[in-house]
The first five atom37 places (N, CA, C, CB, O) and aatype in JSON, in Angstrom:
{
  "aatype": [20, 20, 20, 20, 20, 20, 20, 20, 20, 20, 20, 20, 20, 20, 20, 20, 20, 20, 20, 20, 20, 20, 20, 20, 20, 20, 20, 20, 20, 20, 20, 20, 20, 20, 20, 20, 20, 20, 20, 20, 20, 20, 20, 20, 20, 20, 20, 20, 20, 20, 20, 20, 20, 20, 20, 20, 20, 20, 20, 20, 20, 20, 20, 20, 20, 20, 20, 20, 20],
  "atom_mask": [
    [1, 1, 1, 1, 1],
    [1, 1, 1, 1, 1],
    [1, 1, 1, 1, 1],
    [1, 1, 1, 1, 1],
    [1, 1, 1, 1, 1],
    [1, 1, 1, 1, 1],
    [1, 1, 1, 1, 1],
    [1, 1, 1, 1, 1],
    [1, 1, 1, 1, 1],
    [1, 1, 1, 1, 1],
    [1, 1, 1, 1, 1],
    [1, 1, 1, 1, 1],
    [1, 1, 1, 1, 1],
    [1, 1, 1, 1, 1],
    [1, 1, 1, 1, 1],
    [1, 1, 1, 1, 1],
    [1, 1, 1, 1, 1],
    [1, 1, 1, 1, 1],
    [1, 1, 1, 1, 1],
    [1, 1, 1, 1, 1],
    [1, 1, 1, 1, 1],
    [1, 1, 1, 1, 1],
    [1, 1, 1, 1, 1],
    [1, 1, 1, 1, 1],
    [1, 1, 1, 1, 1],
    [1, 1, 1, 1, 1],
    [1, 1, 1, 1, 1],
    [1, 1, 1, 1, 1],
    [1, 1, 1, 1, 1],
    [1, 1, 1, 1, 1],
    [1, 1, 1, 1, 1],
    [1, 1, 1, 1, 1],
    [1, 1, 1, 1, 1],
    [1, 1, 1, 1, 1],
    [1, 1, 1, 1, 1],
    [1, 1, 1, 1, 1],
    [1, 1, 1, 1, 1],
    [1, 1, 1, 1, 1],
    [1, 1, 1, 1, 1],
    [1, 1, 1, 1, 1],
    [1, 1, 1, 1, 1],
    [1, 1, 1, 1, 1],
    [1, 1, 1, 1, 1],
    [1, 1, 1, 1, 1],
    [1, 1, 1, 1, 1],
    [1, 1, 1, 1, 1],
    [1, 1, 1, 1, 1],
    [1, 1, 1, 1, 1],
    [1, 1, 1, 1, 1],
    [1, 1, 1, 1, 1],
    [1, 1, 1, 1, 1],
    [1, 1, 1, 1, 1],
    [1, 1, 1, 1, 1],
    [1, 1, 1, 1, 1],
    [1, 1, 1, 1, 1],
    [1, 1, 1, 1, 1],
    [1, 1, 1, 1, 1],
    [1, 1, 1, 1, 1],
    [1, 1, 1, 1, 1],
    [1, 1, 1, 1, 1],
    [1, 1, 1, 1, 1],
    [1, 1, 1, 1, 1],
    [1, 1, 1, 1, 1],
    [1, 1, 1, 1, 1],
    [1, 1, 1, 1, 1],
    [1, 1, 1, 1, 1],
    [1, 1, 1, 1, 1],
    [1, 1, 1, 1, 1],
    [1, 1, 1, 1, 1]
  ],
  "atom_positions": [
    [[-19.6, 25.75, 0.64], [-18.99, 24.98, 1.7], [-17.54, 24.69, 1.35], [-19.77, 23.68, 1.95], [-17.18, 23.77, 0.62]],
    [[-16.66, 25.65, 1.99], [-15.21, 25.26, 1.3], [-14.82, 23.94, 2.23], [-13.87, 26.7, 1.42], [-15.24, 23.42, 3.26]],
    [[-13.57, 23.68, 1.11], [-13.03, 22.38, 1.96], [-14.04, 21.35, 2.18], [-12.53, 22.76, 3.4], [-13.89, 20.94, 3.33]],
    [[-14.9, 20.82, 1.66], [-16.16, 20.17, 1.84], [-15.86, 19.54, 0.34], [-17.66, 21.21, 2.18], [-15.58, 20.09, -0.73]],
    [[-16.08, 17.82, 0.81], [-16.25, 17.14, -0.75], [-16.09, 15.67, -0.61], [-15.03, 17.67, -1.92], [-16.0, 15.22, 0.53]],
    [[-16.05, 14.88, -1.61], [-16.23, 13.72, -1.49], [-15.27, 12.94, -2.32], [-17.47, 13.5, -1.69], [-15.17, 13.33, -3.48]],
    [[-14.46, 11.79, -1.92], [-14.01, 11.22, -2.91], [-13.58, 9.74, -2.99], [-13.15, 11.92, -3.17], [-13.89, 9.09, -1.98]],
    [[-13.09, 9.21, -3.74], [-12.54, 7.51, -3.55], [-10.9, 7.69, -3.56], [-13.11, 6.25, -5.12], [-10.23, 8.11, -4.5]],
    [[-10.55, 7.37, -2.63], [-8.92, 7.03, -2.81], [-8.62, 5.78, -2.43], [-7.96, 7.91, -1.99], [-9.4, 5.1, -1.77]],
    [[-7.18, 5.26, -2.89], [-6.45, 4.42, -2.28], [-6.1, 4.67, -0.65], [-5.35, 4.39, -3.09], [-5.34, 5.5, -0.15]],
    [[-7.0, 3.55, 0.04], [-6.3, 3.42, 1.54], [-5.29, 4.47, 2.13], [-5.49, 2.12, 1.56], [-5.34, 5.48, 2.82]],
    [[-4.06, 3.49, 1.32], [-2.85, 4.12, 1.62], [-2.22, 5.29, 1.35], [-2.18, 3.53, 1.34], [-1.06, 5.57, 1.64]],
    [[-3.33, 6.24, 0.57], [-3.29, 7.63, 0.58], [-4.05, 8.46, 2.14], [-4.11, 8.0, -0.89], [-3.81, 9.45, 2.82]],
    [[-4.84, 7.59, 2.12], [-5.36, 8.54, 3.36], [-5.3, 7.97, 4.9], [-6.94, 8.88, 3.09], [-5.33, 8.83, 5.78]],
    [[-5.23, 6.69, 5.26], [-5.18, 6.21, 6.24], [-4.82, 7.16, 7.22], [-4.53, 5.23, 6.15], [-5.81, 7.53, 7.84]],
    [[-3.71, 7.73, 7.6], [-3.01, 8.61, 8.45], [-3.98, 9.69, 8.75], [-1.7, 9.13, 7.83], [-4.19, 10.06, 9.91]],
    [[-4.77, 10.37, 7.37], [-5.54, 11.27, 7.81], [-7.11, 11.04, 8.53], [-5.57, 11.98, 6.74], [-7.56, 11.75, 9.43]],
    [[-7.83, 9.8, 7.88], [-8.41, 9.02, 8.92], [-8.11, 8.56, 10.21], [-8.59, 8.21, 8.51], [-9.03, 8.72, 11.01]],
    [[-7.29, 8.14, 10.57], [-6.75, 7.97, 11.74], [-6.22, 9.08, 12.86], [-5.87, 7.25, 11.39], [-6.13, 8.78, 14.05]],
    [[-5.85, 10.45, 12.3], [-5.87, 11.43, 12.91], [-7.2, 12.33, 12.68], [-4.72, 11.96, 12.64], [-6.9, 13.49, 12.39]],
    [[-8.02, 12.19, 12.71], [-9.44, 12.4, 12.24], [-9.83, 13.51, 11.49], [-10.24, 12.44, 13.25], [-10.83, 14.22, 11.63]],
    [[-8.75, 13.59, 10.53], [-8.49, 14.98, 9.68], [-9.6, 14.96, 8.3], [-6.61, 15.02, 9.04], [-10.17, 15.82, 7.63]],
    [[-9.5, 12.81, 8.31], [-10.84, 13.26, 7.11], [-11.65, 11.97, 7.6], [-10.39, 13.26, 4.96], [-11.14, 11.09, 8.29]],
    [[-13.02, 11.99, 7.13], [-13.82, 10.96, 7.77], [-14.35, 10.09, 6.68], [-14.95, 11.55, 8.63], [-14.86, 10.38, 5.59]],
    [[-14.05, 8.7, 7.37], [-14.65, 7.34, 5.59], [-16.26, 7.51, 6.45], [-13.61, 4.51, 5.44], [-16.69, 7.43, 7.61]],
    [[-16.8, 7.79, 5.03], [-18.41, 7.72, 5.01], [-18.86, 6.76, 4.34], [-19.1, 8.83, 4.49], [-19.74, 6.04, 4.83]],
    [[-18.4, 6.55, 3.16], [-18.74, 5.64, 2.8], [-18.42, 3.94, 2.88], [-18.7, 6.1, 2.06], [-18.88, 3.28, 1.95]],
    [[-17.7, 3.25, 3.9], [-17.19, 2.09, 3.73], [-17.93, 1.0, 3.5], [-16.54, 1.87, 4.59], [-17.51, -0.13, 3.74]],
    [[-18.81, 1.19, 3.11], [-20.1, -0.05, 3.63], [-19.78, -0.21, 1.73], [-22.42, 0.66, 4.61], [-19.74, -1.36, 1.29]],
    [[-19.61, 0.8, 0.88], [-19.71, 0.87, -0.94], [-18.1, 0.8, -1.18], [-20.55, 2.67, -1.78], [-17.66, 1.38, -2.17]],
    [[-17.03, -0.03, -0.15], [-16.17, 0.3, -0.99], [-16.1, -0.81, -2.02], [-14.99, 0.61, -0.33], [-16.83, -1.79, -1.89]],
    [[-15.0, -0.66, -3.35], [-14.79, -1.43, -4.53], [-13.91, -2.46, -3.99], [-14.2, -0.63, -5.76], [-13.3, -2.42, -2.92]],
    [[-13.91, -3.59, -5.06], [-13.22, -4.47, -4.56], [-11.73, -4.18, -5.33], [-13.94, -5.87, -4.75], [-11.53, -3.68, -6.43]],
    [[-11.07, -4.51, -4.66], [-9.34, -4.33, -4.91], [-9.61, -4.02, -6.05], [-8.13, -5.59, -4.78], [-10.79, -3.92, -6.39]],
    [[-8.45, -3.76, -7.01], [-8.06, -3.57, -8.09], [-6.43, -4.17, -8.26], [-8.32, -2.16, -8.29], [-5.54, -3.78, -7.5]],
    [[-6.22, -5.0, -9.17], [-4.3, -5.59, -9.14], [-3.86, -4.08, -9.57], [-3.57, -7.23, -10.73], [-4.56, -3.21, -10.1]],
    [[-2.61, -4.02, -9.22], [-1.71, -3.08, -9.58], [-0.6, -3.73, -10.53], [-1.14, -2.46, -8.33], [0.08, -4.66, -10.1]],
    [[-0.4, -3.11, -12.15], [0.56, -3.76, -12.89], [1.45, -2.6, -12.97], [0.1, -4.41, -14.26], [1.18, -1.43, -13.21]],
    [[2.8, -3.31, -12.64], [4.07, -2.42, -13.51], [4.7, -2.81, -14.51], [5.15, -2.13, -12.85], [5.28, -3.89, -14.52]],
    [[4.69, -1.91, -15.6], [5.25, -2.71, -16.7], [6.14, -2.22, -17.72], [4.3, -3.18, -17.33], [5.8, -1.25, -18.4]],
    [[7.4, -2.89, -17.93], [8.92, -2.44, -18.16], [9.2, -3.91, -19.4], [10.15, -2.45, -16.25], [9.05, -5.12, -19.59]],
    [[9.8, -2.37, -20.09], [10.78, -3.43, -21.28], [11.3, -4.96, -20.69], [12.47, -2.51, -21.73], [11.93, -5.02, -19.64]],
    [[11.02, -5.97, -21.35], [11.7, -7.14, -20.03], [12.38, -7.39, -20.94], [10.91, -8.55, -19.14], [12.65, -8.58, -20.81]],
    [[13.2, -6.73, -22.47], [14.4, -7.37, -23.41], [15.51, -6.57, -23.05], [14.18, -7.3, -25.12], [16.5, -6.76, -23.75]],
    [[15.66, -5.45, -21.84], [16.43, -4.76, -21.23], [17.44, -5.23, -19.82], [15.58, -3.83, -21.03], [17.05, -5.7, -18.75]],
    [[18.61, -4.97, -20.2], [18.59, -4.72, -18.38], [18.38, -3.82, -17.51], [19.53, -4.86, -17.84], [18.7, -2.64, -17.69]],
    [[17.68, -4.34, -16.22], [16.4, -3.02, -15.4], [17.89, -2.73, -14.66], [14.43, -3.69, -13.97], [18.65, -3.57, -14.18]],
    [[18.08, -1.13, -14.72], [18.56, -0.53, -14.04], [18.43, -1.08, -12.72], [18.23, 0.52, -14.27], [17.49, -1.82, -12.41]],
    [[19.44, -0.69, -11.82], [19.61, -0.44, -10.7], [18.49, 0.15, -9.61], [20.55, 0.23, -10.88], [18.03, -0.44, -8.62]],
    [[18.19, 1.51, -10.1], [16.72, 2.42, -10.09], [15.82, 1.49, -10.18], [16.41, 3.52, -11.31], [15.28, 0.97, -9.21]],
    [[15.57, 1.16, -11.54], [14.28, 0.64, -11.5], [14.12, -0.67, -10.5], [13.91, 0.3, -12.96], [13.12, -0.59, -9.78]],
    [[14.8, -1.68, -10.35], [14.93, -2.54, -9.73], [14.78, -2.64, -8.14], [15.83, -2.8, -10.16], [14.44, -3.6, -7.45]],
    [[15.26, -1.02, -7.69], [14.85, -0.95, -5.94], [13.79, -0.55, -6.21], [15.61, 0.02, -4.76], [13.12, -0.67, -5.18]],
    [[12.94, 0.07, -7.33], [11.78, 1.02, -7.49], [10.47, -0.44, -7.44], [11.95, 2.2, -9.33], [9.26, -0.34, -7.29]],
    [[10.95, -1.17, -7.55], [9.95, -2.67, -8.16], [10.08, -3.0, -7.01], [10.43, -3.97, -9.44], [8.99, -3.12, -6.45]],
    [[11.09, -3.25, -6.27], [11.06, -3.91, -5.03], [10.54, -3.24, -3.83], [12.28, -4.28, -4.76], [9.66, -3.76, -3.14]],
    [[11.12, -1.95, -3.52], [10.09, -0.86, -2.37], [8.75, -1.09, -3.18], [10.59, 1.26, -2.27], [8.55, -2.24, -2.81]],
    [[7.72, -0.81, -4.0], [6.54, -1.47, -4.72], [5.89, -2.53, -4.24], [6.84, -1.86, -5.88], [4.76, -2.48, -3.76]],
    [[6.86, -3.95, -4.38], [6.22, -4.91, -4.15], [6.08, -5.05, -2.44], [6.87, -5.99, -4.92], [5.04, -5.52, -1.95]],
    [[7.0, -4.68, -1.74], [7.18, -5.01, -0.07], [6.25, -3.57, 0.29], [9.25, -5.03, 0.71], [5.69, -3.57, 1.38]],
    [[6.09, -2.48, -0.5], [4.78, -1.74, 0.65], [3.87, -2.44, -0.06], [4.37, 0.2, 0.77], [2.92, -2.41, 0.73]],
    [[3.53, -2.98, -0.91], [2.14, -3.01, -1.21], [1.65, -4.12, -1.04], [1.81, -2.65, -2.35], [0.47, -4.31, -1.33]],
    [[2.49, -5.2, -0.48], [2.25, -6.48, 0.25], [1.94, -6.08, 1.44], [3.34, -7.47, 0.31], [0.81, -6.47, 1.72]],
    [[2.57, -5.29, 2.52], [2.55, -4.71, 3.48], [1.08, -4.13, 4.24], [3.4, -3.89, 3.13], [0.62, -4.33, 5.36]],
    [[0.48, -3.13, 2.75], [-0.35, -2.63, 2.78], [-1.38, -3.5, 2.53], [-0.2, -1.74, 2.21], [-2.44, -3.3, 3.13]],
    [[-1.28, -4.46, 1.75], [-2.59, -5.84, 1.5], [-2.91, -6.42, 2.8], [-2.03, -7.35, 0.46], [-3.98, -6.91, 3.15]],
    [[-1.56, -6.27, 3.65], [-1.57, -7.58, 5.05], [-2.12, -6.87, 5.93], [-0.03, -8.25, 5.8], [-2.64, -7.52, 6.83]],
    [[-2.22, -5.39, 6.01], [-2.91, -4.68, 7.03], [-4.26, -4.67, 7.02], [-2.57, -3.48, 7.07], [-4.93, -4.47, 8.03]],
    [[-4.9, -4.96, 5.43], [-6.13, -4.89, 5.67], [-7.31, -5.64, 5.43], [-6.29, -4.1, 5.35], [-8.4, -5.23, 5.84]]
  ]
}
């Protein structure tokens, strides 16, 4: 059975394809409960520039993504 399979992802990996009915949640009734997400950086540094929009796009989708669901 190609293309045939099963798996656990993050939401916000597949939503779009659920929603265009490209892949189907079978299981929602077993999903896990959250998991925190840590990022974690030298803090005796100063955070680049980079890293600093990289922490912030981070924290505002993934607040974003908490509030949707």
């Amino acid at each position: 059975m190609p293309d045939k399979g099963i798996t656990q992802l993050p939401s916000f990996y597949v939503d779009k394809d659920i929603a265009n009915y490209h892949l189907v949640d079978i299981l929602s009734n077993f999903a896990p409960a959250p998991l925190p997400i840590n990022l974690l950086y030298p803090s005796q540094r100063l955070i680049s520039p980079a890293i600093k929009a990289l922490i912030e796009f981070l924290v505002d989708f993934l607040r974003l993504h908490a509030a949707s669901h």
